[in-house]
Residue, then its C-alpha position, 0 to 999 in steps of 0.5 A: x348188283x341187279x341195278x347196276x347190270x340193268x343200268x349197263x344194258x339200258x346205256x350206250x356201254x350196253x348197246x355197244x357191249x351187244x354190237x361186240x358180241x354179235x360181230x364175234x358170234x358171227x367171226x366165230x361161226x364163220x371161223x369154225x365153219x371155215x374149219x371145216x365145223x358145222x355150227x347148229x342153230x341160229x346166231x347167238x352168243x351160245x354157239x353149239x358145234x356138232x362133232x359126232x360120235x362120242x369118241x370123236x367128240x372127246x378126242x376133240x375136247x381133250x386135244x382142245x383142252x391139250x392146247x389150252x382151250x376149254x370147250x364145253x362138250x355135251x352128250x348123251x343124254x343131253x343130246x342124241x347118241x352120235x350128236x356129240x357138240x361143243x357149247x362154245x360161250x362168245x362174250x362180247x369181251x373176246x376178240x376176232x383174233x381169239x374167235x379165229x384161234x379157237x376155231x383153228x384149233x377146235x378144227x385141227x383136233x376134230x380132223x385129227x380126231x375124226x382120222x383117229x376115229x377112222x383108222x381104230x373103227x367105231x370106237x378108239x377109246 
């Protein structure tokens, strides 16, 4: 298998597999950047999504998962308290249309989230 897997990443399929990946980590980033989602780090196919307060994060991920995508959240004490993220994963097997529709709904659950988060003070859980 390890043969195989090395095989791939030094043939023509590997190179082109990397161009997939790196054109759909960079419509991803700029899709959620566009949702109004700040992306952390540089480009890369773990792209990390800041959210917050925790509250704010685990309405996001449950309404996320509610509308059947699964995002990756992290928090303390693997981060800061408050710097809640997602660890989004981007295979060179998604598409552009499947990149822009994670980033519709991921943004369309942090807002409605964050407005939640607001109107029941620090901690709506």
């Amino acid at each position: 298998t390890v043969l195989a897997a090395l095989q791939i990443i030094q043939s023509a399929e590997g190179d082109d597999l990397r161009r997939k990946l790196v054109g759909v980590v960079h419509c991803v980033r700029e899709a959620l950047q566009s949702s109004g989602l700040r992306c952390l780090g540089e480009p890369g196919p773990v792209v990390p999504v800041f959210l917050g307060p925790e509250g704010v994060g685990r309405i996001t991920a449950a309404l996320c998962f509610e509308a059947g995508l699964f995002a990756n959240l992290v928090e303390f004490p693997a981060v800061a308290i408050g710097a809640s993220r997602f660890r989004m994963q981007v295979m060179a097997s998604h598409t552009n249309a499947q990149a822009e529709r994670a980033a519709d709904i991921i943004g369309e659950a942090y807002r409605f989230a964050n407005e939640l988060f607001a109107a029941h003070g620090s901690n709506p859980l």
